[in-house]
N, C-alpha and C positions, 0 to 999 in steps of 0.2 A: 192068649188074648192080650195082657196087658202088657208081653213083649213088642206086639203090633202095634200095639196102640202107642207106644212110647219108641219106638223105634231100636229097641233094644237088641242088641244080634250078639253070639258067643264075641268072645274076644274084647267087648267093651270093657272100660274103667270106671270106677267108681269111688268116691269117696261114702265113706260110713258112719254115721253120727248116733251114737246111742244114748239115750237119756232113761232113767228107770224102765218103762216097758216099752219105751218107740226105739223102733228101729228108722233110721232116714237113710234111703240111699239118693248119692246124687250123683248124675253120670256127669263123666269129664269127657272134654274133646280132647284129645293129645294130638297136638299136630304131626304131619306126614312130613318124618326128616327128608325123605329122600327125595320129595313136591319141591319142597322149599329151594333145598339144593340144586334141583334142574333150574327153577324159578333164576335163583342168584348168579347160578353160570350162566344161564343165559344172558339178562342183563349185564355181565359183565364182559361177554362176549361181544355183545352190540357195540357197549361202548370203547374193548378195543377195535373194534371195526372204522365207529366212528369217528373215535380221539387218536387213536394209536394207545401204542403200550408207550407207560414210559421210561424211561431210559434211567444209568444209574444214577444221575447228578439231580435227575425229579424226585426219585428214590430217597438219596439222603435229604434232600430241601424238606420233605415230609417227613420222614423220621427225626428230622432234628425240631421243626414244630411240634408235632406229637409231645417230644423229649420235654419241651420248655412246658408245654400246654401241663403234664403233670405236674411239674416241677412248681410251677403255680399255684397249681391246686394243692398242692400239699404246702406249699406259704400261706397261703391263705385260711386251709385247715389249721393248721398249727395257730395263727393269729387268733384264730375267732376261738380257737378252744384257751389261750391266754387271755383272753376277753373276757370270759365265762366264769375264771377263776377269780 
C-alpha cells in the first residue's frame, strides 16, 4: 500500500537519513543515461544536417579558444587567490 501510494517500484534509489530512532527515506531520481544520449545524438544530428560538420580548420579555431578561455581562468584564479592573501 504505501509502495502505491508513493510510487515506489523494486529497483528504485534512495537516500537514508538516520537520527536516534527515525529512520528517513528519500527517493532519488537517477536519470536515464541512455534517454539523454539518444536525446544529445539526435540534436547533434539535426544540427550537422542543418550547419554541416565542420571541418578541420573550424576544429582548431575552437580548440585554440577553448585553449585561451582556461588559460584565463586560471589567471584570473591565481589573481584573485593573490588578492585574498
Amino acid at each position: 500500500m504505501i509502495r502505491k501510494r508513493h510510487g515506489i517500484v523494486p529497483r528504485n534509489r534512495f537516500l537514508v537519513y538516520g537520527e536516534v530512532d527515525t529512520v528517513i527515506l528519500k527517493k532519488i531520481e537517477l536519470p536515464n543515461v541512455l534517454d539523454e544520449w539518444k536525446k544529445l545524438k539526435s540534436l547533434v544530428d539535426w544540427r550537422i544536417v542543418r550547419f554541416g560538420e565542420i571541418n578541420e580548420n573550424e576544429n582548431e579555431m575552437v580548440q585554440k579558444f577553448r585553449h585561451s578561455k582556461k588559460k584565463n581562468k586560471a589567471i584570473r584564479l591565481k589573481s584573485s587567490l593573490i588578492q585574498t592573501c
